[in-house]
TORGUTOR-246077 format. One record per residue (C-alpha): residue in one letter; x, y, z. Coordinates in steps of 0.001 Angstrom, whole numbers, plus 500000, padded with zeros to 6 digits. Example, Ala and Ser with C-alpha at 12.3 -4.5 7.8 and 13.67 -1.06 7.14 Angstrom:
TORGUTOR-246077
A512300495500507800
S513670498940507140
end
This chain:
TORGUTOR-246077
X707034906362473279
X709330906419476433
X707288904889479870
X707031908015481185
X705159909660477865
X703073906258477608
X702157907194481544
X701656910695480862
X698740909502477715
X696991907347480202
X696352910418482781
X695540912649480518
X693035910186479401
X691566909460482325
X691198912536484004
X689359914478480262
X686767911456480694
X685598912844483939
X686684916453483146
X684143916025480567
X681504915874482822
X681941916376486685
X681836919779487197
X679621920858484561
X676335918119484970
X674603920296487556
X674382922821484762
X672875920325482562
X670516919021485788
X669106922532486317
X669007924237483000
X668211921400480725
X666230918416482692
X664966921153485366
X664932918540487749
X665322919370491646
X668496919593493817
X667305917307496323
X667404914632493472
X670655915883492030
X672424915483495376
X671324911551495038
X672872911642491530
X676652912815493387
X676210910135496065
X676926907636492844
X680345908388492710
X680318907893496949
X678376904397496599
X680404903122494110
X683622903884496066
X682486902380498634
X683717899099497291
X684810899112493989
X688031900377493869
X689015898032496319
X687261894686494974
X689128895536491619
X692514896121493788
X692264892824495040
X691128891317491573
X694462892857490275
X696438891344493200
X695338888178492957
X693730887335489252
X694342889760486298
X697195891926485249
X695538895474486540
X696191896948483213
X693791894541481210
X691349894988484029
X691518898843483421
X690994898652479873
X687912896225480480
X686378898878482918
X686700901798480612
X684872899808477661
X681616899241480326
X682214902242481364
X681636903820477936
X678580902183477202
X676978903825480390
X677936907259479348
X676467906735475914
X672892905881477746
X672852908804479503
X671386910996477593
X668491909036476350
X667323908978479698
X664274911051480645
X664058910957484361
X666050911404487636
X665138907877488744
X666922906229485750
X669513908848485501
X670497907807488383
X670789903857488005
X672462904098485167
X674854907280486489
X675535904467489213
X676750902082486786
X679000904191485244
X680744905063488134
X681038901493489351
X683215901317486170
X684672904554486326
X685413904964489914
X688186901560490083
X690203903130487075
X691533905867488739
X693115903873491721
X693823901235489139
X695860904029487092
X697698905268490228
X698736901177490517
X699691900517486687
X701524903925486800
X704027902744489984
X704281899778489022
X705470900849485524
X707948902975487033
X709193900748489722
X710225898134487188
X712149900832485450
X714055901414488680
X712432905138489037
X711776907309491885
X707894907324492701
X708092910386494841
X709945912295492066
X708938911107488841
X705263909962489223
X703336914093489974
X705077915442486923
X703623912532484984
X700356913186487222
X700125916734486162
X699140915439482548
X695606914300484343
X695015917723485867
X695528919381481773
X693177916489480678
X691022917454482816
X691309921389481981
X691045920690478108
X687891918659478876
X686602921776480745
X687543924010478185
X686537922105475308
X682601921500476984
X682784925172477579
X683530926734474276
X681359924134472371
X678842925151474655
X677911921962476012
X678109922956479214
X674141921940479662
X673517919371476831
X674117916079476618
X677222916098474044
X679325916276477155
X678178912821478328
X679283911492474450
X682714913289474445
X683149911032477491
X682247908293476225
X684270908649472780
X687379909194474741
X686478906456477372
X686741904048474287
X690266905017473038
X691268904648476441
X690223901144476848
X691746900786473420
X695076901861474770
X695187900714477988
X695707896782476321
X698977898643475262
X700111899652478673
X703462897983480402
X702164894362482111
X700930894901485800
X700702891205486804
X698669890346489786
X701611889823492743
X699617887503494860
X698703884881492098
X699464881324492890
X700188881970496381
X698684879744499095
X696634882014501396
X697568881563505261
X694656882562506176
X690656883588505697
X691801886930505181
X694114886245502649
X692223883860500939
X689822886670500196
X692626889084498985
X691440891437502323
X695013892178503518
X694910895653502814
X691895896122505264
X694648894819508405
X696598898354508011
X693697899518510042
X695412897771512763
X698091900068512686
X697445903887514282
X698741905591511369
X696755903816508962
X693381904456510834
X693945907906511365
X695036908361507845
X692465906661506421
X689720908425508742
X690828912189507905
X691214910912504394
X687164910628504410
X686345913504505842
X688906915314503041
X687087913620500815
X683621914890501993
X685017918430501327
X686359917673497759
X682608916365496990
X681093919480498557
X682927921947495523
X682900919356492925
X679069918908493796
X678051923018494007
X681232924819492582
X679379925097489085
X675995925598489779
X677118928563492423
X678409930421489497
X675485929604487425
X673036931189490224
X674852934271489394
X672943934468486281
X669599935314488162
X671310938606489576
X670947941276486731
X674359942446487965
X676327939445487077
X674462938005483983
X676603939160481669
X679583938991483212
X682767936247481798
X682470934400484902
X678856933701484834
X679109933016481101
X681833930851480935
X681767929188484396
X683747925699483441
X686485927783482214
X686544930037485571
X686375926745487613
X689596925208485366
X691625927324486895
X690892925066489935
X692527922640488071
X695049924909486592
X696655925471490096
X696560921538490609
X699503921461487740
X701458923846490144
X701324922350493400
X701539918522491987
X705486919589491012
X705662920643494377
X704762917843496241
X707939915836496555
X709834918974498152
X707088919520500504
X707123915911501821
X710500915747502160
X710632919215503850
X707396918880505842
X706457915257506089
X702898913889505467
X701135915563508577
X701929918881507702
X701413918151504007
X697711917414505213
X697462919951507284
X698275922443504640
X695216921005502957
X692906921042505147
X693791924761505687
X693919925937502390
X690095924088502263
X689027926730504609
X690595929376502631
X688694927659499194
X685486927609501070
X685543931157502653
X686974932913499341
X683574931576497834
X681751932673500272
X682257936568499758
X683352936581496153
X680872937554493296
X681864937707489271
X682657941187489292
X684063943471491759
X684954940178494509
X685995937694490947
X689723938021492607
X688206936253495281
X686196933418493477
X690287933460491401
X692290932972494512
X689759930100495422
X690205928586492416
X694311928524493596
X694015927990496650
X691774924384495558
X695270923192493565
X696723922731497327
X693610921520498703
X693169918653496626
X696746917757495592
X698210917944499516
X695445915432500277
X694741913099497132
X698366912574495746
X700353912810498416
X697893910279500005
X698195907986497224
X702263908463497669
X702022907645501318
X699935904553500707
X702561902973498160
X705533903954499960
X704090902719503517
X702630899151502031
X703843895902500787
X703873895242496805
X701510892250497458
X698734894417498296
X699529897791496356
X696415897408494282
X694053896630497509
X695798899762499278
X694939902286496729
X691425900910496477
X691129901322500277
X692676905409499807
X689573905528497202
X687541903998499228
X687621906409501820
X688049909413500000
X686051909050496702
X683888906417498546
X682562907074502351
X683532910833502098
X681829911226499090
X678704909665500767
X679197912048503951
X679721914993501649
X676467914049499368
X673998913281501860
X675146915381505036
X675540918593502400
X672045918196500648
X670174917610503644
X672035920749504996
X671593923064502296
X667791922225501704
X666655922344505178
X668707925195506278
X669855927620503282
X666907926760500545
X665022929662500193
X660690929590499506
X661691930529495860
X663845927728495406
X667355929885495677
X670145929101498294
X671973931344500510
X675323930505499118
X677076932700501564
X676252930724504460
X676824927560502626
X680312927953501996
X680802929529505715
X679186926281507013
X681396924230504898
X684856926110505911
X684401925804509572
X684028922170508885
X686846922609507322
X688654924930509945
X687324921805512481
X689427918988510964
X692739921214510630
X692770921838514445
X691878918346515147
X694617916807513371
X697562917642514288
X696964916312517761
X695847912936516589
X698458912158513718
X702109911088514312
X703672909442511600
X706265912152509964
X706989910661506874
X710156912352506443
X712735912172504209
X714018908831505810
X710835907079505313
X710861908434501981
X713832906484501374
X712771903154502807
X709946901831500056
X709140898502501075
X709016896886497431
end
């Protein structure tokens, strides 16, 4: 296969491992394990803890020690063995340990993907900004088909979908020995200082406005993205309870209304690199953080029958939401940084995003929604929820503007430093 096919395998990959699972676990929480949301919100802070620091300790492993392509494979073999446990366990408590471990694993591979990917295309003398969110795309239909294929086995709330993971988790640590080399950049250099030494060069760009503030509204982002990966589901499941909606498609095939989420995603990844070069990053993430607000607020006053156009153009709207944040970020980050620390860079962008916003999201939504919009029977106003969560949303979008400079026009675009 060509590089960009090979590239296009690996995403596809990556993204039906967690496809497999994300968005349809609080299904198999509630229905199956009946365990309480309280304790499932802890389960969704894994992803947030391991984020933390994983994706960039394994950035600076793969700067410094081992091509980042064995390291990937290595990760998705652990990885698999977690998923596998999973469903022999029998209580939150452990579920949640060994949930934790996976995503240690897990988490790494997807900034670790973003860095084998450039780097594969660099050394073919390739456009990043051009030909790496077609290639991308394939990750967003891996991540569909995963949906789809939980949904119509109807594993949406057994534990199969934690096995399909793990199956396909295998063949990509299989495949990913197969991948073009990513050697480490720094290795064999003499350090010129502490810093370096450690491999923590990527945690300087702080020093630098654009990077902070980047990096900052790049958590909170990510605290939104957790808030509808964490409750998209399980709001169309409470739908169920409503003799109304019980029967309708939405409520009984909810993974396959929330893939169009994903199916959207395809669309606006192909038009990324014409709205950086037209708009520039800022507005790129302001258009994000806009069309959050219009996510949140569609859920808020849809329903699956008569206001389903609504929960739809959510499900649309969530393609620009995640894609104007997550890969143009990751495009900003390699086009903006040196080649010695690409791997440490994208584990910082995870970091913040999949790491501390994740944790914000978890913990700041949970204690929210149970002490606020958790009814005596156990059922949440969902209305209110996702009004809450848009105005936070509707917050960061007229904060930004004022606070972020960098353009990153079409002249910065043309000025990668590698």
């Amino acid at each position: 296969m060509g590089i960009k096919n090979r590239l296009v395998l690996m995403n596809f990959l990556q993204f039906f491992i967690w496809g497999s699972w994300l968005l349809t676990i609080g299904a198999y929480w509630f229905n199956n394990k009946h365990w309480s949301g309280t304790e499932f919100g802890i389960i969704f802070s894994t992803m947030g803890i391991s984020s933390v620091f994983m994706p960039a300790l394994t950035g600076i492993i793969s700067d410094r020690f081992i091509n980042a392509e064995k390291l990937y494979g290595l990760l998705h073999f652990f990885g698999a063995a977690a998923l596998f446990c999973l469903p022999q366990v029998d209580n939150p408590t452990t579920f949640f340990w060994v949930m934790l471990v996976n995503m240690f694993f897990y988490m790494p591979t997807i900034s670790l993907s973003i860095t084998v990917a450039y780097n594969a295309l660099i050394a073919k003398e390739m456009d990043v900004v051009k030909d790496y969110p077609p290639i991308r795309i394939w990750g967003t239909i891996g991540f569909i088909a995963a949906l789809w294929v939980v949904s119509l086995t109807h594993n949406e709330t057994s534990s199969n979908q934690f096995y399909i993971a793990g199956v396909v988790s295998l063949l990509l640590g299989a495949y990913a020995f197969t991948l073009p080399k990513c050697p480490p950049m720094c290795k064999g250099e003499k350090s010129a200082s502490f810093t370096q030494a450690l491999g923590l060069n990527a945690f300087e760009l702080f020093k630098q406005r654009k990077f902070a503030v980047f990096f900052i509204f790049s958590m909170l982002l990510g605290a939104a993205l957790q808030l509808t990966n964490a409750y998209g589901d399980t709001y169309i499941h409470d739908f169920a309870t409503v003799d109304a909606y019980k029967n309708t498609i939405a409520v009984r095939y909810p993974a396959i209304i929330m893939s169009i989420s994903q199916v959207s995603e395809t669309l606006f990844i192909l038009a990324i690199p014409f709205f950086l070069r037209k708009f520039g990053i800022k507005y790129v993430m302001l258009f994000s953080m806009l069309a959050w607000v219009l996510r949140f607020g569609l859920f808020a006053f849809g329903n699956p029958s008569d206001g389903l156009w609504m929960i739809i153009m959510s499900c649309i709207v969530y393609g620009m939401a995640f894609d104007f944040f997550n890969i143009s970020g990751s495009l900003f980050v390699e086009t903006q940084t040196d080649s010695k620390i690409r791997g440490s860079a994208q584990g910082m962008f995870m970091m913040m995003v999949n790491g501390f916003g994740a944790l914000i999201g978890s913990f700041a939504s949970g204690y929210v929604i149970q002490k606020y919009f958790t009814m005596a029977d156990g059922s949440k106003d969902w209305f209110h929820i996702w009004i809450t969560f848009a105005s936070y949303a509707l917050v960061l979008a007229i904060i930004f503007p004022f606070v972020f400079k960098d353009k990153f026009g079409p002249k910065v675009l043309g000025e990668i430093n590698h």
